[in-house]
N, C-alpha and C positions, 0 to 999 in steps of 0.2 A: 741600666741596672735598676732591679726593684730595690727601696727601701722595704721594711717590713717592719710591726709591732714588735718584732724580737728585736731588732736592732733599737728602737724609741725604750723600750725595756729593761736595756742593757748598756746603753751609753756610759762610760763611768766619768765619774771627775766633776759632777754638777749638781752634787748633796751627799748627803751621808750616803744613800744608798745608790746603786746603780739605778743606772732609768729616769726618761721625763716623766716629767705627772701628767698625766692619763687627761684630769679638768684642763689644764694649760694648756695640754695639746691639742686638745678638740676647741679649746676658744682660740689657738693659732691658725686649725684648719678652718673653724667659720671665719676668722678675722679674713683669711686669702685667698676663698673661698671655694677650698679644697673638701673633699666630699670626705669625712673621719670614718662614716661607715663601708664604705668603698675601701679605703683604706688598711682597717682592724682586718679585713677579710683578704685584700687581695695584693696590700701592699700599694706604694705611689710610686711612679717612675722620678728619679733623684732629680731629672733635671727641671721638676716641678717643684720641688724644692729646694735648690738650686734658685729657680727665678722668683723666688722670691724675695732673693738677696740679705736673708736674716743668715747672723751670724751663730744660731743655734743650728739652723737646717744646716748651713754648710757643714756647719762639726756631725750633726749627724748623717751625712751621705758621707764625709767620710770615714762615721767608724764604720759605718755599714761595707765600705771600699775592705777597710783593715778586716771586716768579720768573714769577706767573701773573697777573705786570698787577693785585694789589691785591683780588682776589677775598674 
C-alpha cells in the first residue's frame, strides 16, 4: 500500500487542525532517511514506514489503511 501526502494531510486527532506539519515531516524523513521529495510526488510504500517503528508512522499507515477502504 502507498502512503500519500493526502493521507500526512489529513490524519486527524494530532492538533487543532487535521494533518502532520509539513517541517516535522520532512526532519522525520531526513532523521530515517527517507527521500521527502520522492515522497510529496509519489507517495512511500507503508511498510517503510512501518520499519521505522515510530508510533506516529504507524497511526499514519493506518489512517491511510481506514482512507483506502481497510487495505
Amino acid at each position: 500500500m502507498i502512503v500519500t501526502l493526502e493521507h500526512l494531510r489529513s490524519i486527524p486527532g494530532y492538533g487543532r487542525k487535521p494533518g502532520f506539519c509539513a517541517g516535522k515531516s520532512r526532519e522525520f524523513f531526513a532523521a530515517h532517511g527517507l527521500d521527502w521529495a520522492a515522497f510529496r510526488h509519489q507517495g512511500i510504500d507503508a511498510q517503510q514506514l512501518l520499519d521505522t517503528g515510530d508510533a506516529l508512522a504507524v497511526a499514519l499507515v493506518e489512517w491511510a489503511r481506514q482512507c483506502e477502504g481497510g487495505q
